[in-house]
N, C-alpha and C positions, 0 to 999 in steps of 0.2 A: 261623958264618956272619957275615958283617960284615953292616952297618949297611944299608950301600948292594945287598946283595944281598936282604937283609930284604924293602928299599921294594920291588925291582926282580919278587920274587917276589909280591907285594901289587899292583902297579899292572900287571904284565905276566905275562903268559903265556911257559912257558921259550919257544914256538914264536915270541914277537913277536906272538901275539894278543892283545888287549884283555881285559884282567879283569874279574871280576863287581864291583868298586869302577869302574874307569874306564871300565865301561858305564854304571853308574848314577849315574858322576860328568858323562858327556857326555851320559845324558837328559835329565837335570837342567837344565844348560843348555839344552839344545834344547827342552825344555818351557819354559822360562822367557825364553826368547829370542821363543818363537811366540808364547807370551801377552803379551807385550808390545807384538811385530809387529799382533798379532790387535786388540787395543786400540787402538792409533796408525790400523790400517787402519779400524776401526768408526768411530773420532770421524771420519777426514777424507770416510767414505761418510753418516753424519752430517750433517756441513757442506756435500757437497753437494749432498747431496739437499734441506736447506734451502732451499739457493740456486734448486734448477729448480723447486720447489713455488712457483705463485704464491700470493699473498693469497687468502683467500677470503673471500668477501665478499657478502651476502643471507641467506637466502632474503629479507629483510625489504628495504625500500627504502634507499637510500644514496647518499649526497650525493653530487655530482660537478661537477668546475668545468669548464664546454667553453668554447673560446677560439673564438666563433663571428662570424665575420664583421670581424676584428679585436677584440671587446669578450669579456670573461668573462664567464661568466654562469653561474651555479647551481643546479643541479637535482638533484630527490631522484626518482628512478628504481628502481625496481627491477631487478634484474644482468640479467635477459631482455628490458629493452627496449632498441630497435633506438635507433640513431642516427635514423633517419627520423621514426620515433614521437617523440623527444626533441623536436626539432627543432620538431613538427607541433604538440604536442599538448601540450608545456612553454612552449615558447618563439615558437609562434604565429606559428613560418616557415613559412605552408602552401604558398609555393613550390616546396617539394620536393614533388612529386608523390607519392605509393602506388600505384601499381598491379596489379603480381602478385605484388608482396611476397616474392618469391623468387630475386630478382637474375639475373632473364631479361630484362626490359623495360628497365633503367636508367633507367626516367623519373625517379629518385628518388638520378639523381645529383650527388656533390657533390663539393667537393676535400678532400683530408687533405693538408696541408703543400702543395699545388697538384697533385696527382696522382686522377684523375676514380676514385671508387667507388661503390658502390651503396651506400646509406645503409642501404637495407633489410636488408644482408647483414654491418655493424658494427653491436657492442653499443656501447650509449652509453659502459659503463666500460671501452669497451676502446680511445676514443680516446686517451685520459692527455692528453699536452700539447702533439700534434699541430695546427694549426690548420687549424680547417673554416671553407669556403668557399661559401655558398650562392646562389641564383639572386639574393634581395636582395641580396648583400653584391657581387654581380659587377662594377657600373656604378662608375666612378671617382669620383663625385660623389652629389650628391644632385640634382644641375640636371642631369649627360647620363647617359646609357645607356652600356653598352659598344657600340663599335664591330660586336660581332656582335649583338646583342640592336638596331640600329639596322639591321643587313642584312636581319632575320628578318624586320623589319614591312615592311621597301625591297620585298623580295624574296615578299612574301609565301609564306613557307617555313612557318607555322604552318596548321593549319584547327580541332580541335577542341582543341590546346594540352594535352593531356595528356603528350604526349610532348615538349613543345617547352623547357622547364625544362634537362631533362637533356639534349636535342641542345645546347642551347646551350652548358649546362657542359662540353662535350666537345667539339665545336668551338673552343671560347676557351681550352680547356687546350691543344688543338692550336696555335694560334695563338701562345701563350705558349713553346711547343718548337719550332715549326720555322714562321719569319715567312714563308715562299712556301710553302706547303704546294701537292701537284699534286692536280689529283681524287681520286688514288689516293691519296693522303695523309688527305682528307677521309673517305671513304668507309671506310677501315680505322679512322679515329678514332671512326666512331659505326655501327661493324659490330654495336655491342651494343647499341643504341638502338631498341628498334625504334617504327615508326609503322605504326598501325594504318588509319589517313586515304591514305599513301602518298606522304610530299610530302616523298619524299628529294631528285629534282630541285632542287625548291628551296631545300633543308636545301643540296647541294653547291652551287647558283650561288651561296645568300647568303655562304656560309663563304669563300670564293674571293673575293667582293668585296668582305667586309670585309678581310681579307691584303692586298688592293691599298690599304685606306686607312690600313694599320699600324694594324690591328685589334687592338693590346695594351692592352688595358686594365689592370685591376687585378689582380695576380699574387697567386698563391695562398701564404698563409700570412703575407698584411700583418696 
């Protein structure tokens, strides 16, 4: 028997089927091919499972720098408290209203980068570097008011002012997106506000006429 028929009986079957060598020569591989795949696939499920875990960060209190009203400021907070509380009870803006504390009322709304939320319903460490915008920080000076905060007392649109903070931040964010807002414009901007007094009437004349004297004050996120 030659040489070449030796191999041929060793690595093949006379039928062209796969011998007990070049089965256990292609498990081989194939075990060593998957353990390798199985490795490559572990590290990069690994990596990103890294990536979607945030930080964790508490039980205990932790610093945090909120860019409030234009100015930074620093506070040590523990991870459950609210933005409104931060605000209230750090930093001694009690402007922002509390009232149901469960982001039904919006009296205790603010801006994030200009965009109206409920303070009650963000964690302090979950603004990061967004800038908050509160009922002080609204007027463009420290001599006038805003243009709607100048309508509310025109128009007398307040009575027991619980609710009047956060109509106002939501009227003036309206005003900052669309400078002719119609009734309907008004009325859909502070659909979440509610007043317990009833002085939506004049919550929509004031809003409407500060628009007519280019009611843009101070934009959210200076």
């Amino acid at each position: 028997m030659s040489k070449e028929d030796e191999r041929m009986s060793v690595e093949e079957s006379p039928k062209g089927g796969v011998s007990r060598r070049g089965f256990l020569k292609g498990a081989g591989l194939t075990a060593a091919g998957a353990a390798i795949m199985e490795g490559g696939l572990l590290g990069v499920r690994e990596a990103t499972a890294a990536l979607r875990e945030p930080p964790v960060v508490g039980p205990g209190s932790v610093s945090v720098t909120l860019k409030v009203n234009g100015a930074s400021r620093r506070v040590d907070v523990e991870p459950r408290t609210t933005l409104a509380e931060a605000l209230r009870f750090e930093l001694g803006l009690t402007g922002t209203k509390v009232v149901c504390d469960r982001g039904s009322c919006s009296a205790c709304t603010v801006w994030l980068d200009g965009t109206p939320v409920c303070s009650c319903m963000t964690l302090a460490v979950d603004v990061g570097s967004r800038a908050v915008t509160t009922i002080e920080g609204l007027a463009p000076d420290d001599e006038r008011l805003h243009p709607v905060q100048e309508a509310f007392i025109e128009y007398d649109a307040m009575q027991c002012g619980f609710c009047t903070p956060g109509m106002i931040m939501s009227c003036a964010a309206l005003l900052n997106r669309k400078a002719n807002p119609t009734l309907e414009d008004v009325k859909t901007a502070t659909s979440g506000n509610l007043c317990r007094c009833g002085t939506y009437p004049k919550v929509f004349e004031a809003t409407l006429a500060a628009a007519k004297t280019g009611g843009h004050g101070r934009k959210g996120g200076d």
